[in-house]
N, C-alpha and C positions, 0 to 999 in steps of 0.2 A: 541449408538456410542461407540468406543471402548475409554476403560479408558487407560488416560494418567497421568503418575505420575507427579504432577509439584516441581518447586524450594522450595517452603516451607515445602516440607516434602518430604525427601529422600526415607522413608519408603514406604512399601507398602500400599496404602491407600484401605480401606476398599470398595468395589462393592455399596456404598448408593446412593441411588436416594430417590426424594421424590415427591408426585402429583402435588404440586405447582410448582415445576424446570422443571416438565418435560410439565407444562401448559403454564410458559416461556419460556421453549426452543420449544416451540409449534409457538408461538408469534412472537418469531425470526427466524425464519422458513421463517410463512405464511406473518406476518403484515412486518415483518423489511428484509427480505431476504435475510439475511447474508449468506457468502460463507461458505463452508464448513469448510475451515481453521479457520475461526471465529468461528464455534460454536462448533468444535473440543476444542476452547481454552475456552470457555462456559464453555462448561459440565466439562473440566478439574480442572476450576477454582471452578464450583460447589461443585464439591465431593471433594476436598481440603476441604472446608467450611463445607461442611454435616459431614464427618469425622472429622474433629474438633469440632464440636458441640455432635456430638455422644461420644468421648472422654471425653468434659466434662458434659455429663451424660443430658444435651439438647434437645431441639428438634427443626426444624425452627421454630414452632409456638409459641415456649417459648423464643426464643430468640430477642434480644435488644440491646440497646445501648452498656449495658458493655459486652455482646458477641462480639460485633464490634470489641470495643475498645481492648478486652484482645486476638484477632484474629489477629488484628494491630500490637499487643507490642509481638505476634509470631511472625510473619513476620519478625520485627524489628529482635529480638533474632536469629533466624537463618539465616540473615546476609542478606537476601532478597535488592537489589536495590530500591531506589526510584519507578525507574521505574516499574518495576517489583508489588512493591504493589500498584502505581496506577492503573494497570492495573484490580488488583484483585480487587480493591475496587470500582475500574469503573465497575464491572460485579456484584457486590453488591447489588451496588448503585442502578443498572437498575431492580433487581431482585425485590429488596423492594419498588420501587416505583412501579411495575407494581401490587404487591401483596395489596398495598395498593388503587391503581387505580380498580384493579376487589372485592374490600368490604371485601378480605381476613384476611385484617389487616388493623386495625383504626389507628395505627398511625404509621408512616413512621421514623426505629428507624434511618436510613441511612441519612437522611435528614440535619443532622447537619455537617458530617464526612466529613471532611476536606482532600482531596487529599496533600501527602508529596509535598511537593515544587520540581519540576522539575528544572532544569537548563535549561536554551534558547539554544540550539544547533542547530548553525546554519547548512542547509544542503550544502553535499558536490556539489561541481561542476564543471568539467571541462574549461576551457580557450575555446574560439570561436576556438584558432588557436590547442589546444589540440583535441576539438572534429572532428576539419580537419583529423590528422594527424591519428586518430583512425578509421577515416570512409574509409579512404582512403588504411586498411591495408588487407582486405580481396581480393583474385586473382580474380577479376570479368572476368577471362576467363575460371573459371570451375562452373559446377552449384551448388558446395558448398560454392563457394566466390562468386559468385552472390546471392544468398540465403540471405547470411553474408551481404551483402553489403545491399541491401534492409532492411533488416530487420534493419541494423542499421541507414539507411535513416529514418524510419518509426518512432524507438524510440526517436530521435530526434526530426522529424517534427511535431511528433502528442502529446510529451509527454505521451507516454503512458507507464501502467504499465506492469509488466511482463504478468503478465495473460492475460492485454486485447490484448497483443499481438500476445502471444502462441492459442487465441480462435477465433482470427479476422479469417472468412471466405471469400473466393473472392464477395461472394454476398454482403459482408457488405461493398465493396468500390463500389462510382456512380463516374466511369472513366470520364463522362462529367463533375461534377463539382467537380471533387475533391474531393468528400467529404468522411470522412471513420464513418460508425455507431459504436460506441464502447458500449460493455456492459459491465459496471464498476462495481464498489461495489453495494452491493444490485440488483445485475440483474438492477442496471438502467442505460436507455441506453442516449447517449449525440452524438453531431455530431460534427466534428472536421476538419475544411480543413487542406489538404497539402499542401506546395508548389509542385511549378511545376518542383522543379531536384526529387523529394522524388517520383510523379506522375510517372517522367519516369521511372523511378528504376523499381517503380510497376507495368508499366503497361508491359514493358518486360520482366519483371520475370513471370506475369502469361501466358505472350503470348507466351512464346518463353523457358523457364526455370523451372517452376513447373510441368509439365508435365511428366518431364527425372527424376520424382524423381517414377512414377508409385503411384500417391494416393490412399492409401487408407481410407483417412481420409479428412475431408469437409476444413480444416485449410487452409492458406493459407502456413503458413511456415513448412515445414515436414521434416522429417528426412531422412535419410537412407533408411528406409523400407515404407517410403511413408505415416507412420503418423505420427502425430498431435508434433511440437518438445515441448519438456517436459521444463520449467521454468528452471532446471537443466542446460537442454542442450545449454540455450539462456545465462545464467551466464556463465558457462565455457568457451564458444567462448567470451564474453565481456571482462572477464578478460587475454584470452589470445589474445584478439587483443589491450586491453592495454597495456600490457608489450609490443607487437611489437611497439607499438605507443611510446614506451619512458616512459610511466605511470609508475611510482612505487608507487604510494599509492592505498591503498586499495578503489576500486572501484565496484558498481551491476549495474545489471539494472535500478535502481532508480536515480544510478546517473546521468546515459542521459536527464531523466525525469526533475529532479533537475537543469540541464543547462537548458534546452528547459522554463523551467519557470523563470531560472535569465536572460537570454538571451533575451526572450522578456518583463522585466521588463526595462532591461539595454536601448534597444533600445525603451519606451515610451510607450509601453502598458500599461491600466488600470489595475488595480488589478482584477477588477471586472471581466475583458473578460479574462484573467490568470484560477483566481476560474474556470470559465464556461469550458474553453477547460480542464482544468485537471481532471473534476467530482468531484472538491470538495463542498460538502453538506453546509458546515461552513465555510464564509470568514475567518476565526480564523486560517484555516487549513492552508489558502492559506496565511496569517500574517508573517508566517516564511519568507517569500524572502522579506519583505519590507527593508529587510539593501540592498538590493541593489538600493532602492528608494532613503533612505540614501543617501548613497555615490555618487547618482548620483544627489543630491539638494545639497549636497558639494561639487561637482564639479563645477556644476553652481555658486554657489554659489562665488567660489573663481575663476572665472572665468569673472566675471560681477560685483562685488562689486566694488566701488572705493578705498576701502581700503585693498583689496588684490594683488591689483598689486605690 
């Protein structure tokens, strides 16, 4: 994989690999089947860490606790986010428990290492009458505003993420029920119904509109030259049919995603069928939208009390 310099060290880091990383990054490959982008930030995050341990004269099988620790208080020193070192430390963490799981290493020095405290940020999300006013901005009399308009029926109704949308093929929708197959993180795959305006969008875009783009590519949504539209290409039209929409804050694709999952919280879904349709692995993931549970047991709340009148 080609080497990426990361935030903890501006310098050039040194070309290290070692047979236990690359026996892990073997593991998340085949067992965990992380996307590319993931394990790009892997091997990134690896050779940050081999390279500092190389530096202080090291090696992985000699290293421990206070390598941990005095890796941390770099981080810390060259001004590194929270975020940012959880992140490293979450790739750590997984590196040394697997090392320990294959009899590499007897004791697991990671095991005590406390992730820095994140702050709870809540995600953004458009207004019911915002995401009208944005669906509503592409010219569905040309096949690039019909294109536009499906495709933002889609992110909507299905919650989906940029990728699984950029990779959806016409074979992954069953026109009869509705239903669209998506293949999420980890290549695993989840079924998700539409409604019935998002159905129409789709099913005359491919009958009538995907065609005049001349595919060359199995995608459903194409470009110009007939393939596959690039993650890029799907941001750039979001944010400029939010400015047409009136949006002036900073918006992606995720933030469709984000309404689509407060939206059916707001209107009474379980958290539990939310997790299911999004692909998230971890109720935890899906924890974030619970303030709109919140707010809507305080509405009740002050709506049927007797001492809220």
């Amino acid at each position: 994989m080609p080497k990426k310099q990361t935030s903890s060290d501006t310098s050039e880091t040194p070309l290290l690999s070692h047979s236990w990383v690359d026996r892990y990054m073997e593991h998340l490959v085949v067992v965990k089947g992380l996307s590319e982008n993931s394990l790009s930030a892997y091997d990134a995050d690896f050779r940050d860490y081999l390279s500092f341990l190389n530096d202080s004269g090291k090696t992985l099988e000699q290293s421990g606790q206070q390598e941990l620790f005095t890796y941390l208080l770099r981080m810390r020193k060259a001004g590194l986010k929270n975020r940012s070192i959880s992140r490293h430390l979450s790739a750590l963490r997984g590196l040394y428990a697997f090392l320990t799981d294959e009899g590499l290493i007897s004791e697991d020095p990671a095991a005590l290492l406390d992730n820095p405290k994140l702050p709870k940020k809540l995600p953004e999300f458009l207004s019911i009458e915002e995401v009208d006013n944005m669906l509503a901005q592409p010219d569905a009399s040309t096949k690039l505003g019909f294109r536009d308009r499906t495709m933002l029926e889609l992110l909507y109704a299905a919650g989906l993420r940029v990728s699984e949308l950029v990779n959806l093929r016409p074979l992954d929708y069953d026109p009869q029920s509705g239903i669209l197959r998506i293949w999420g993180k980890g290549s695993k795959e989840r079924l998700v119904p539409i409604h019935q305006v998002a159905q129409d969008w789709l099913d005359s875009y491919l009958a009538a509109w995907r065609g005049q783009f001349k595919p060359v590519d199995e995608a459903v949504f194409l470009n110009r030259s007939g393939k596959r539209l690039s993650r890029q290409g799907v941001w750039k039209l979001i944010k400029r049919y939010a400015l047409q929409a009136g949006i002036r804050r900073e918006i992606s694709p995720h933030t469709l995603r984000h309404s689509f999952a407060t939206h059916l919280l707001e209107g009474g879904a379980d958290l539990r069928v939310v997790q299911t349709l999004l692909g998230h692995a971890d109720i935890s993931a899906t924890e974030i939208y619970t303030h709109v549970q919140a707010q809507r047991l305080r509405a009740l709340h002050e709506q049927h009390h007797p001492r809220s009148k």
